[in-house]
C-alpha positions as CSV (number, residue, x, y, z in Angstrom):
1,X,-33.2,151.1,-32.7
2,X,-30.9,153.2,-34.3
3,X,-28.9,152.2,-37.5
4,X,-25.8,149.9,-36.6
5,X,-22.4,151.1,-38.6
6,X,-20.8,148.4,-40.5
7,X,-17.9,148.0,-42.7
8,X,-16.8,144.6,-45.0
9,X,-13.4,143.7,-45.5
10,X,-11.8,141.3,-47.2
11,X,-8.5,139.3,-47.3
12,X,-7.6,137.1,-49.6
13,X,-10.6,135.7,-50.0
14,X,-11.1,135.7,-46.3
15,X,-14.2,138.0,-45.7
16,X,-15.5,140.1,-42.7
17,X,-18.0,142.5,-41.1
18,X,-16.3,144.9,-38.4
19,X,-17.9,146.8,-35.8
20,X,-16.1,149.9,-34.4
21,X,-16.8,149.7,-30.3
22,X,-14.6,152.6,-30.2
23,X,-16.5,154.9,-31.7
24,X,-20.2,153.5,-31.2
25,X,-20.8,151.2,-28.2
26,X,-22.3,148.0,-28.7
27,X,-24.7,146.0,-26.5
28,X,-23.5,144.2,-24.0
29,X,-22.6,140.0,-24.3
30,X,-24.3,140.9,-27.6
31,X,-21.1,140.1,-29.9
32,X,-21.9,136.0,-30.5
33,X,-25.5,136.8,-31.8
34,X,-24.6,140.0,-33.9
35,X,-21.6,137.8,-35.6
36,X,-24.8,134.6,-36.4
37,X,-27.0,137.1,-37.6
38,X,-24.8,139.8,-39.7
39,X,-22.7,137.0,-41.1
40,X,-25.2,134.9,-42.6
41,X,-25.0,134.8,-45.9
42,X,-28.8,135.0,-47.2
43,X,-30.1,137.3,-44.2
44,X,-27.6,139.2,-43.3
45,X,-24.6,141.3,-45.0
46,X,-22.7,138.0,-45.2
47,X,-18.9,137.1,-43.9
48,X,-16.5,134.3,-42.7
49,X,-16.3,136.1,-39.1
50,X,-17.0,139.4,-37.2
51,X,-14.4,142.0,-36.3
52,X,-14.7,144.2,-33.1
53,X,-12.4,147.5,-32.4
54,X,-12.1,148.0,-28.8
55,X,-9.8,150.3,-26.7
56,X,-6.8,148.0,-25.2
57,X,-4.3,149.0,-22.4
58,X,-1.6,147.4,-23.6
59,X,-1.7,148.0,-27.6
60,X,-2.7,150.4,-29.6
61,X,-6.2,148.4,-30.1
62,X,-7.4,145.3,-29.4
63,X,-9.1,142.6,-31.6
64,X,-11.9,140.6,-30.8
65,X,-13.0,137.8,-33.6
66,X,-16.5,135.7,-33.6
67,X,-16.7,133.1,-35.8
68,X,-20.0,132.9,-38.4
69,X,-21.5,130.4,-36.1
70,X,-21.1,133.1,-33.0
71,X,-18.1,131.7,-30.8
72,X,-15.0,133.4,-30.6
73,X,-11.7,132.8,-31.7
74,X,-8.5,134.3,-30.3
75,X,-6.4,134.8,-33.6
76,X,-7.1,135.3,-37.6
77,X,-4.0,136.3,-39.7
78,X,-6.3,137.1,-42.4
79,X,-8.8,139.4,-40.3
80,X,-6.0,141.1,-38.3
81,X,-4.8,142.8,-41.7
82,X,-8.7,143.9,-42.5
83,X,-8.8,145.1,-38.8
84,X,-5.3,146.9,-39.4
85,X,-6.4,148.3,-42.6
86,X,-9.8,149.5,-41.4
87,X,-7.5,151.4,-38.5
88,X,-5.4,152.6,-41.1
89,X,-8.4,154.2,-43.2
90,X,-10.2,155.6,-40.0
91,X,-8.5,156.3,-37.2
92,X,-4.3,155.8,-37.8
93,X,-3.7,157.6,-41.3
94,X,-0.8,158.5,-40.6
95,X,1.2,155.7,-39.5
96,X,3.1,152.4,-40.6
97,X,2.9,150.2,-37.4
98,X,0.2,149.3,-35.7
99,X,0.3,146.7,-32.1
100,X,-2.7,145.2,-32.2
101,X,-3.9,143.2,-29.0
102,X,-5.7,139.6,-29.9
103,X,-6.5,136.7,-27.8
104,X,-3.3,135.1,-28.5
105,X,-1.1,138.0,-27.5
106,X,-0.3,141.2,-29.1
107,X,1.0,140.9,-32.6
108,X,2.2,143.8,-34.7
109,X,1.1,144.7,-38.8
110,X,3.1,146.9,-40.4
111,X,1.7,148.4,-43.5
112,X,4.2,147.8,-47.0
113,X,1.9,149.2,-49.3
114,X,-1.4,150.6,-50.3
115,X,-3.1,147.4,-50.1
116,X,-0.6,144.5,-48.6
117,X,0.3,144.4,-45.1
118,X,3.1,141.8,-43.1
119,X,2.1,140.5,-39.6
120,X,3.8,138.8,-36.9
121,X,2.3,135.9,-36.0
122,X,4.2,134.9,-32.9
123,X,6.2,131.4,-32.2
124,X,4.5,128.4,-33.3
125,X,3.4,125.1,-31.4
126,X,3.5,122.1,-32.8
127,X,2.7,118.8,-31.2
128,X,5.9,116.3,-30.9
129,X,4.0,113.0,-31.9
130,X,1.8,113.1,-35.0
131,X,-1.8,112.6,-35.1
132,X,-3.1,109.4,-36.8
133,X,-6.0,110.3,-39.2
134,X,-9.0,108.0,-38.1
135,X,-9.4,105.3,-40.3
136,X,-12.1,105.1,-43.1
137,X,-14.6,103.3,-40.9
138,X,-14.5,105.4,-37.8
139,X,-15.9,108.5,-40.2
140,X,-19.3,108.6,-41.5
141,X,-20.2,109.7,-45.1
142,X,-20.4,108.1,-48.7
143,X,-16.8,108.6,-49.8
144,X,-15.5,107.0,-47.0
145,X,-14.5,104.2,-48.4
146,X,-12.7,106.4,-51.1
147,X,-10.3,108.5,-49.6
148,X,-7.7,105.9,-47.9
149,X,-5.1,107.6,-49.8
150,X,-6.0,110.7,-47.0
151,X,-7.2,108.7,-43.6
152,X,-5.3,106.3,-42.0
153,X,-2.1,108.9,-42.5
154,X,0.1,111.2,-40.1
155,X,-0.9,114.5,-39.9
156,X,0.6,117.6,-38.0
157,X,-0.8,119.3,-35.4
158,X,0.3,122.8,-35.1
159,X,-0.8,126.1,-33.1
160,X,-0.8,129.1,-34.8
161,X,-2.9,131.3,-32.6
162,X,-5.4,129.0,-34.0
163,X,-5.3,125.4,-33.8
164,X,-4.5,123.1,-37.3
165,X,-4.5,120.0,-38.4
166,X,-2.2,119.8,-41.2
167,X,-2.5,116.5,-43.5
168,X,0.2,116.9,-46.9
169,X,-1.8,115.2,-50.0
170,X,-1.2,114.6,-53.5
171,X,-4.2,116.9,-54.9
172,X,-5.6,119.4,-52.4
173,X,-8.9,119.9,-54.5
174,X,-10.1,116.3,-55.1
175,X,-9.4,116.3,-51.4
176,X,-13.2,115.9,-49.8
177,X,-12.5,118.6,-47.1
178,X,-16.5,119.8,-47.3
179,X,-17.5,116.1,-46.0
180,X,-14.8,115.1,-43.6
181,X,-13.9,118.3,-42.3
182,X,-16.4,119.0,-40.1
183,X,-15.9,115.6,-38.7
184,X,-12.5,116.0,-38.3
185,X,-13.2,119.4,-36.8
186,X,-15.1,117.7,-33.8
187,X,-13.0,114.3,-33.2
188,X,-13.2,113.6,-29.7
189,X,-9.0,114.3,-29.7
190,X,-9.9,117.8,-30.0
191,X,-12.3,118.9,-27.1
192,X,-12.3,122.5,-28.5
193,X,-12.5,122.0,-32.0
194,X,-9.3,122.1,-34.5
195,X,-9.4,123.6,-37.9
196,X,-8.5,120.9,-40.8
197,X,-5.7,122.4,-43.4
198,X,-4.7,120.1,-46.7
199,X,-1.5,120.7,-48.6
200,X,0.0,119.9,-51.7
201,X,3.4,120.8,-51.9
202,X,4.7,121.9,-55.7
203,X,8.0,122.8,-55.0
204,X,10.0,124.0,-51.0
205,X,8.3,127.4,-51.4
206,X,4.8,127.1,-53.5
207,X,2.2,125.0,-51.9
208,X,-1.5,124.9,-52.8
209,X,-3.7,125.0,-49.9
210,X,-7.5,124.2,-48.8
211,X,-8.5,124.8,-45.2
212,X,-12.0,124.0,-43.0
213,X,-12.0,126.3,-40.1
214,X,-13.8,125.6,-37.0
215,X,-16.9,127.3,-36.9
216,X,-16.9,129.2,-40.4
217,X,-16.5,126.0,-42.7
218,X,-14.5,126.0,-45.9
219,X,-13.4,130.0,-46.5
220,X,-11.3,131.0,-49.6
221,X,-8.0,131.3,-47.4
222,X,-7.0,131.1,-43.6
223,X,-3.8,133.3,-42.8
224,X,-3.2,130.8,-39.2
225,X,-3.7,128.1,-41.7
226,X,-1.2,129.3,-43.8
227,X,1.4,129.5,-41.3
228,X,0.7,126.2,-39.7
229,X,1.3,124.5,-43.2
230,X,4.5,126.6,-43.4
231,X,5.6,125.2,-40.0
232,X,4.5,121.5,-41.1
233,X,6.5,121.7,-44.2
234,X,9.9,122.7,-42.2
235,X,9.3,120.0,-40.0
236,X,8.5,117.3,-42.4
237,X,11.4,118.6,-44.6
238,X,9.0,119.5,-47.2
239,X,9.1,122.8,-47.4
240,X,11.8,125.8,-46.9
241,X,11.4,128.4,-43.9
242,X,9.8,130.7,-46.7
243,X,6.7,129.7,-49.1
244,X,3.8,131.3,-51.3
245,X,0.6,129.7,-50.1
246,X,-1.7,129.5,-53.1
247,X,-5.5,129.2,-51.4
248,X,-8.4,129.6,-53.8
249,X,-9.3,133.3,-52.8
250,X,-5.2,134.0,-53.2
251,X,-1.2,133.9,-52.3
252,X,0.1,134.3,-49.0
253,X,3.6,135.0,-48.0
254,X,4.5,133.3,-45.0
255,X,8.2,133.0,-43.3
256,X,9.3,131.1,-40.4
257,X,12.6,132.8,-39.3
258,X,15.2,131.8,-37.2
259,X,14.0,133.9,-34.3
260,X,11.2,130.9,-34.7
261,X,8.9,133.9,-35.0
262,X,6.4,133.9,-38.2
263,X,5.3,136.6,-40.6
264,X,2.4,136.6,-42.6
265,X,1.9,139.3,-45.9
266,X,-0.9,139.4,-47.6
267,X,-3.6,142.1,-49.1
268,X,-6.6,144.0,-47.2
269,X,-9.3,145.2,-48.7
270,X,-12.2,147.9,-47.4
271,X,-15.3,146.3,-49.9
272,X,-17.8,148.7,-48.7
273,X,-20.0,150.2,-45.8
274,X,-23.3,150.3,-44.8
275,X,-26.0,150.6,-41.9
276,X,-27.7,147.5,-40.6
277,X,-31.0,148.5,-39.9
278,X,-33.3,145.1,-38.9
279,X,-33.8,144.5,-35.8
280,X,-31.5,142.7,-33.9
């Protein structure tokens, strides 16, 4: 087998391996397994998701994401700035706009600086009735019986390209996101999964942020997260139509105008690149 090309990105925290298809073919149906086994973290180069580059007709690429647990998602605010940036470096020097085609529609990056990049994230969902946290007993686990000020509240349910359940709490670390998101992830409500976003609000436009995404667990930031908190703060009057996200890998800067379209900024970063060369 010959060696496979790789390159790892990084935004805000958010971390990824990208494969060009463009300029090396890849396997066929092969995507799911090469994002389990080069995103592990001991035995393989290690990432929150895999990044493909494939030719689109409609854009000027087209983004494909997998998950770390191989299934695929359709939008990643974070990743499409590490995608943009590693089109910027290699094959798009030249230019400030990029359309990029995703699985929730095409969404454009423009590039502000060396390092920071603003995206448009599209129109937002969000669901007209809240969603009623399970109560303490219908989740399993020690704290449980600890965390009523969380369970048993209203929560918003909001589509960013990704799905997010968005619960405002008083302190989003002592939050216990590693225990009860994953059950919260795979409630019955939510037949294909929902990723789990807690907010503490500081002020309209500073919020500090934790999020458990569906099949990658708690990550350092989530850009779709980001954005869905944004929209669950105007809604719930608890934000203003513009906010710094502070998530423990970083800030984002998200804006919901009143086109009702949002934009996401934040940094991309190429970490390094290397050849895979285990078998497969």
């Amino acid at each position: 087998m010959s060696p496979l090309r790789f390159y790892k990105l990084q935004g805000t925290g958010n971390d990824f391996v990208l494969l060009d298809a463009v300029a090396h073919s890849l396997p066929p149906d092969s995507c799911a397994h090469l994002a389990q086994r080069l995103c592990h973290r001991q035995l393989g180069v290690g990432a929150d998701g895999l990044l493909i580059v494939e030719s689109s007709l409609c854009a000027d690429y087209r983004m494909r994401i997998y998950n770390a647990d191989g299934s695929e998602a359709t939008m990643c605010g974070n990743g499409i700035r590490c995608f943009a940036r590693y089109l910027w470096e290699y094959h798009r020097p030249a230019e400030n706009r990029l359309s990029i085609e995703t699985g929730a529609g095409i969404r454009q990056v423009d590039r502000l600086r060396a390092e920071w990049f603003l995206v448009e994230m599209g129109t937002p969902q969000i669901a007209p009735a809240p969603f009623l946290l399970p109560a303490p007993n219908e989740l399993v686990g020690k704290e449980r019986m600890s965390v009523g000020e969380g369970l048993g509240l209203k929560a918003s349910l909001v589509h960013t390209g990704a799905p997010h359940l968005v619960l405002f709490v008083d302190s989003a670390d002592a939050f216990p996101l590693e225990s009860l998101g994953p059950q919260l992830e795979r409630h019955p409500q939510f037949p294909d999964r929902v990723n789990v976003s807690v907010a503490q609000v500081e002020s309209p436009d500073w919020v500090r942020a934790r999020v458990w995404e569906r099949g990658a667990g708690a990550t350092l930031a989530c850009g779709t997260g980001a954005c869905a908190i944004l929209v669950a703060g105007v809604y719930t009057g608890r934000l203003a139509r513009a906010a710094y996200v502070q998530m423990p890998g970083g800030v984002l800067e998200v804006e919901w105008r009143t086109d009702h379209t949002l934009w996401l900024a934040g940094n991309a970063e190429l970490v390094f690149e290397g050849e895979w060369r285990t078998a497969l």
